[in-house]
C-alpha positions in Angstrom: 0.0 0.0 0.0 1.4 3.6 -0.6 2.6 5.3 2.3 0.6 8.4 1.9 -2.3 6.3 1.6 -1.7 3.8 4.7 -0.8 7.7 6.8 -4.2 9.0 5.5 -5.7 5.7 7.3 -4.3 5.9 10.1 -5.0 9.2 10.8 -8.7 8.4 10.0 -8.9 5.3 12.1 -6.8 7.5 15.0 -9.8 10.3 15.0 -12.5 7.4 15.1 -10.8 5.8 18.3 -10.7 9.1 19.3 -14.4 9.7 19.6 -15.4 6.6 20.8 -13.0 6.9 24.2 -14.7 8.9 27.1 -12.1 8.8 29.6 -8.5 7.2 30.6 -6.9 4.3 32.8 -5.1 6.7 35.6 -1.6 4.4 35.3 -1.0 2.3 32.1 2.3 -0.3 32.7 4.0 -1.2 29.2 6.2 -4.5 28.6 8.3 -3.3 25.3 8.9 -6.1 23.8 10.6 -6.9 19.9 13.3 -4.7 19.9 16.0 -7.9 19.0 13.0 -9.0 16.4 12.2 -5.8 14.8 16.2 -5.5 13.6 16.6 -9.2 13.2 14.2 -8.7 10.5 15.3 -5.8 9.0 19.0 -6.9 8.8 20.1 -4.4 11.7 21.9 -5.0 14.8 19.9 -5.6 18.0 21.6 -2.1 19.5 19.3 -0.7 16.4 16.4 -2.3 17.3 16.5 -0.6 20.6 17.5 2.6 19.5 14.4 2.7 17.4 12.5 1.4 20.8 13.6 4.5 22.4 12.3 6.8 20.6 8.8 5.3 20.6 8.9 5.5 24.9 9.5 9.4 24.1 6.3 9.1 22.0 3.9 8.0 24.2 5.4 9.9 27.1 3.5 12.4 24.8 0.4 10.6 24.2 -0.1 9.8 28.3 0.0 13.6 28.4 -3.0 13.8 25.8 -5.1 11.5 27.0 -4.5 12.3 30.7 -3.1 9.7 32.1 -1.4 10.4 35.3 1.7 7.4 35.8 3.0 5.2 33.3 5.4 2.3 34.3 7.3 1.0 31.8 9.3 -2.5 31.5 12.9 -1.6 31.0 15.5 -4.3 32.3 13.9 -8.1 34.1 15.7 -9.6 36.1 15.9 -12.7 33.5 17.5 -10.0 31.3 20.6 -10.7 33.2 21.0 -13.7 31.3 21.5 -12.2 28.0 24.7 -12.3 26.2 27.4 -9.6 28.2 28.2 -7.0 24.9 23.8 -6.6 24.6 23.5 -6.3 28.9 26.2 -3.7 28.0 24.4 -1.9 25.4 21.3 -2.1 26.7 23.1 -0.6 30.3 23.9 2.1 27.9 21.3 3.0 26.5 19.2 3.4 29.7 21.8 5.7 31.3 22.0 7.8 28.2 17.7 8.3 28.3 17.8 8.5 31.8 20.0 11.5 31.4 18.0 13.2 28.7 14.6 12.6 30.1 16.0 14.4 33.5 17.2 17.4 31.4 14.7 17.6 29.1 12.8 20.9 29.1 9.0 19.0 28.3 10.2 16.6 31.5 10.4 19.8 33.8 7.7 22.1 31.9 5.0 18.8 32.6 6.5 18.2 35.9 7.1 14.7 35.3 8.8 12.7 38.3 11.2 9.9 37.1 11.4 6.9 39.3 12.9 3.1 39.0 11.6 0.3 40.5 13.6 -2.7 41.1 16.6 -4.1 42.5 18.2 -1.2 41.3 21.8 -2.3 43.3 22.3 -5.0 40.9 22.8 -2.5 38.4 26.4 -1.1 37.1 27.4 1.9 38.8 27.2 4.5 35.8 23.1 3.2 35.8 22.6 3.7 39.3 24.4 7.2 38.9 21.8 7.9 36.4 19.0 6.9 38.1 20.0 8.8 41.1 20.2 11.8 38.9 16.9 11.7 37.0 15.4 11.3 40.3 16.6 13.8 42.0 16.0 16.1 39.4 12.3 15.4 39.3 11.5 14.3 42.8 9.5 17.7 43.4 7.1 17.1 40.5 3.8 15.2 40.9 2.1 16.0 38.0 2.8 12.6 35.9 4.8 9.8 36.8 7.1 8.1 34.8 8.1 4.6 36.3 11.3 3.0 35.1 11.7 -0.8 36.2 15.3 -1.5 36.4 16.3 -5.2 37.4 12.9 -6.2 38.1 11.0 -9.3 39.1 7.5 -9.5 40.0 8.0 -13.1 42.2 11.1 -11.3 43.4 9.4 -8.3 44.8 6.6 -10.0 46.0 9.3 -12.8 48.1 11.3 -9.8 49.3 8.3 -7.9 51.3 7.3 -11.6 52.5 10.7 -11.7 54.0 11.4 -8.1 55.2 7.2 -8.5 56.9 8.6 -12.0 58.4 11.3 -10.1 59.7 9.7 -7.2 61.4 7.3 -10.0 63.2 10.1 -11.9 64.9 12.1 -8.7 65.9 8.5 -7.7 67.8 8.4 -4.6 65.3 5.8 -5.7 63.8 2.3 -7.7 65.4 0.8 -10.4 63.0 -2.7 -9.0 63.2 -1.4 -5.6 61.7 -0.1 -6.9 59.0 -2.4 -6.2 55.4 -2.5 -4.5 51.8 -1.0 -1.0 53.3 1.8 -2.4 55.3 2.9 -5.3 52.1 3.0 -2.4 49.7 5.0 -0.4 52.0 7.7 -3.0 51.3 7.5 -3.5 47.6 10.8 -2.1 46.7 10.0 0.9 48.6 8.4 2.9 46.0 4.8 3.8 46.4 2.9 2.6 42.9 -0.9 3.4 42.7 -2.5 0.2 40.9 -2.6 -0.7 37.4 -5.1 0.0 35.3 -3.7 -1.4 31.8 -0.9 -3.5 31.2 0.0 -3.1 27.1 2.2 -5.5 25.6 3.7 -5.4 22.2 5.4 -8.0 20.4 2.9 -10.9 19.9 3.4 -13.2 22.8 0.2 -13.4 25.5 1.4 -12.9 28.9 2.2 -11.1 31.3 5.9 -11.9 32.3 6.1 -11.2 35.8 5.1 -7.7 35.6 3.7 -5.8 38.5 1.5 -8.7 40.0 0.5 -7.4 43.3 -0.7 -3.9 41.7 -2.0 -5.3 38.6 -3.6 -8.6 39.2 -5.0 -7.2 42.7 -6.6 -4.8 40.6 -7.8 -7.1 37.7 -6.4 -4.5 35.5 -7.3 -5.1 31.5 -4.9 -6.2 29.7 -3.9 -5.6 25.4 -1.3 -7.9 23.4 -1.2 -6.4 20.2 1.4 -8.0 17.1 3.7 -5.0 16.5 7.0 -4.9 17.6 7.8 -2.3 20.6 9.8 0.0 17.7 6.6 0.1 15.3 4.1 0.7 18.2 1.8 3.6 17.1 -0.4 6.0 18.5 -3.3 4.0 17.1 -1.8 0.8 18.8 -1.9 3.2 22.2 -5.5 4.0 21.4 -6.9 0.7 20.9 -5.5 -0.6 24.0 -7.0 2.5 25.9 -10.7 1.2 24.1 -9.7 -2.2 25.6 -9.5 -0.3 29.0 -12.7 1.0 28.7 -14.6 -1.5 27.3 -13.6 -3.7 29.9 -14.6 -1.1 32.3 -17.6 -1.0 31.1 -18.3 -4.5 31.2 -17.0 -4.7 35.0 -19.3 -1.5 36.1 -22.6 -3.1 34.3 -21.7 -7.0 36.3 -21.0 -4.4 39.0 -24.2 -2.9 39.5 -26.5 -6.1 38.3 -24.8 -7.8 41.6 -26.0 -4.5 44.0 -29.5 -4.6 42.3 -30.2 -8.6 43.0 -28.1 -7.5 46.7 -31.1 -4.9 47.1 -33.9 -6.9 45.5 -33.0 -9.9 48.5 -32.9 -7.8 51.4 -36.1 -5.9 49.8 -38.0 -8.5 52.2 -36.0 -6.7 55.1 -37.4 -3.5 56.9 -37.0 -0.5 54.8 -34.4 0.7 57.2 -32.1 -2.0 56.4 -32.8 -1.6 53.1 -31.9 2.0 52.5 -28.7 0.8 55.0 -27.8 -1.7 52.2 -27.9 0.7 49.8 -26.1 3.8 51.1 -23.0 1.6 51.4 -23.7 -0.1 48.0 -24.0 3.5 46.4 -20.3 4.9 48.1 -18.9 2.5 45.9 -20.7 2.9 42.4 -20.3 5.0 39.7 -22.3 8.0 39.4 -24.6 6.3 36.5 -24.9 2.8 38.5 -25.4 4.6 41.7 -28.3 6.4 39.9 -29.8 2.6 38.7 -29.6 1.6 42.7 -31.5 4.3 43.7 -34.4 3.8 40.8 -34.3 0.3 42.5 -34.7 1.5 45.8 -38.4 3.4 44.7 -39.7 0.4 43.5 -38.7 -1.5 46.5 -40.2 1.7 48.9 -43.4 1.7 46.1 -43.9 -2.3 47.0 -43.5 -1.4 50.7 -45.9 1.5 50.8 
């Protein structure tokens, strides 16, 4: 197809996404994966392929920004990436200290107020990435306007055994009692770093899972989830946009299950005094949407129209 043509398309088919999303996850996490495929199959070295990766994390960087979302975690260095051969760890080592670097000078970074953190076991890393790391965040650690999460020598199972341990820990030295122990004091000890949960997890590159990414804020959260076939270095803004559709469809889904579960609550306590009723439903509504909240209450008149 001609490339003017296949532009003119996607623009088209970018403005019809456009319309049909209403709103925006508040924190999308992004496994960028195909950067060794994408030059593999052009003929390139893999140090290209992640070049050209890169630039497309600067890109949507941009499109959060438009669409409003507020934190964006993105996959940068497993821990299985340890494994690779030593001259790609080196490159790739590199190439995250040199965009670390820019992203903490760069004037849209400071003008957006975006603050530039890394999650994992960020010790394992080489000095010269943990001196960048230090320096991005300490440029931007005043900002809270966006968040841009970088995980660095990350596991999942990793993180998750750690704040076991560390909890175990503060329960034998007395520090800690056994009955306080829940959601708030576990993510206190994931790596440290405070991560609101996930409302999207996008991965590129073909393959259907998940890979160990950000299990305690994503599955917790049942976050929606969008595989999509292109590589991380042909990702496109339509890509992004479809995956945000995803979001909301499932959203959708999830609030009309939601609100069909508090109806057949009220309709079964309906046999219940009126008080308890309306009890029922106060708490119900505090955790609705505005638009289910609104079906609750047209339930509740028909249940006061059957008691009067």
């Amino acid at each position: 197809m001609d490339s003017r043509l296949r532009r003119w398309i996607d623009r088209a088919y970018e403005r019809l996404l456009r319309r049909d999303i209403d709103g925006s996850p508040d924190h999308v996490a992004i496994i960028q994966d195909g950067n060794r495929r994408y030059a593999r199959e052009r003929g390139d070295g893999t140090a290209a392929g992640h070049r050209k990766g890169a630039r497309t994390t600067e890109q949507v960087l941009r499109w959060c920004r438009e669409l409003g979302i507020e934190e964006l975690t993105l996959y940068a260095f497993s821990t299985e990436n340890f494994e690779r051969p030593p001259d790609e760890r080196e490159h790739l080592f590199d190439l995250i200290e040199a965009k670390l670097r820019k992203f903490a000078d760069a004037t849209e970074i400071h003008e957006n107020e975006v603050c530039i953190r890394a999650l994992g076991d960020v010790d394992r890393l080489p000095d010269r990435v943990r001196d960048a790391v230090a320096y991005a965040e300490e440029r931007t650690e005043s900002y809270d306007r966006f968040r841009l999460n970088v995980a660095l020598a990350y596991g999942g199972r990793a993180e998750l055994l750690e704040a076991a341990r560390d909890t175990l820990e503060a329960v034998e030295a007395g520090r800690l009692d056994p009955a306080g122990v829940d959601t708030a004091e576990i993510e206190r000890r994931l790596y440290a770093r405070p991560v609101r949960d996930v409302d999207l997890i996008v991965r590129t590159g073909g393959d259907e899972r998940t890979s160990n990414f950000l299990p305690w804020h994503a599955n917790g959260n049942e976050a929606a989830v969008f595989f999509c076939a292109p590589y991380w270095p042909e990702f496109s803004k339509v890509d992004f946009l479809r995956a945000i559709r995803t979001y909301e469809s499932r959203e959708a889904s999830w609030r009309h299950t939601r609100t069909e579960r508090a109806v057949a609550l009220v309709r079964a306590v309906a046999g219940s005094s009126l008080v308890e009723t309306r009890e029922v439903v106060g708490r119900l509504r505090e955790q609705l949407p505005r638009a289910s909240a609104e079906e609750l209450s047209a339930e509740l008149d028909i249940q006061d129209g059957r008691v009067d």
